[in-house]
N, C-alpha and C positions, 0 to 999 in steps of 0.2 A: 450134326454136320456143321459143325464151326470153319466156315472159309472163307478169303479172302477173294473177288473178283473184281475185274474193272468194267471202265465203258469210256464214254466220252463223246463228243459232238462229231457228225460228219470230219467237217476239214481238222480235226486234231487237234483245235486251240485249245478246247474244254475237256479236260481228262479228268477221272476220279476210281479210288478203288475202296469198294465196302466191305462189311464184312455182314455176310449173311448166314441163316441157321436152319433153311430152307428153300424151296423154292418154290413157294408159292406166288399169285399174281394175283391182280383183277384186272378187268374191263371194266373203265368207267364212259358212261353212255352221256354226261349228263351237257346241257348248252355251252357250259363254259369250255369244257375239253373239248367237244366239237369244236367249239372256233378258234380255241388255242392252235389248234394241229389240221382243222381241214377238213378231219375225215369224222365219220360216223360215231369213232368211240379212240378211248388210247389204252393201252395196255401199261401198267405201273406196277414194280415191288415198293412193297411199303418197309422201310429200313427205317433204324435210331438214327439221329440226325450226331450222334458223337460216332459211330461205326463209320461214318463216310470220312474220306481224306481227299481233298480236291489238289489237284498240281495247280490248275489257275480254276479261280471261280467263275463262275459263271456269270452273265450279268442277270437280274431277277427286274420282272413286270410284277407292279401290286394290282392283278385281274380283276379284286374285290378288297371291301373290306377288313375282310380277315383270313386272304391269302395272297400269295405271289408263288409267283413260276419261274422256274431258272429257263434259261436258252442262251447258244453263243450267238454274240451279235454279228460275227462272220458270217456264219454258214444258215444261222434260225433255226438250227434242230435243238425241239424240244427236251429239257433232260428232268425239270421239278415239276412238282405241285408242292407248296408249302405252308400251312399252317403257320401264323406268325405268332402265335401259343404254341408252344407242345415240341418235347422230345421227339417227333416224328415227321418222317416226309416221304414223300413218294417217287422215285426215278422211273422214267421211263425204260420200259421193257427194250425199245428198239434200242437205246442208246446203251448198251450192253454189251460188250463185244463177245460174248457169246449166248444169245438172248434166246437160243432155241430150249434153252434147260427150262426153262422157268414157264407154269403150266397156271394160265387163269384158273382160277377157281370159282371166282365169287364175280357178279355182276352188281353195278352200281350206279344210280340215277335211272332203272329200266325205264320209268316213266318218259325217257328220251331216246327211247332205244327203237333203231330203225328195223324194221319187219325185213326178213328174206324174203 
């Protein structure tokens, strides 16, 4: 299943369309994603970082070392995690404009993962 879908930030300034070959997800549980977004965990497709095509980029935070995360500085919805080595990146599931298709599979950083 070779397809092309979009997403983009809240207020519209940050658009982008990838091309995906599934729909698989994760939840990642771990400290940094908590405080990037707020909440307990984030949902993310992990796509090739050439499969994406941005209308405008995004602006990116270096959270650590040896990553940064995109977000629009308008609206602050979260859209990367990014690896500054490596063919790969991760967009957030909400930021999807139809984000109900794509099904976490795999969890990641449990060790920060809040109890029901």
């Amino acid at each position: 299943m070779d397809e092309e879908v979009s997403g983009g930030c809240q207020c519209g300034r940050v658009r982008y369309r990838v091309r995906i070959d599934n729909d698989d997800a994760y939840l990642c549980h771990c400290r940094m994603c908590q405080r990037a977004t707020g909440g307990v965990s984030i949902a993310f497709k992990g796509v090739a970082k050439a499969d994406v095509t941005w209308e405008r980029e995004p602006n990116r935070y270096r959270s650590s070392p040896i990553a940064q995360r995109g977000f629009c500085r308008e609206c602050g919805t979260p859209l990367t995690f990014e690896f500054l080595d490596g063919e790969t990146m991760d967009l957030t599931i909400g930021s999807f404009d139809a984000p109900a298709r794509f099904q976490p599979r795999h969890n990641y950083a449990v060790e920060s993962m809040h109890e029901q």
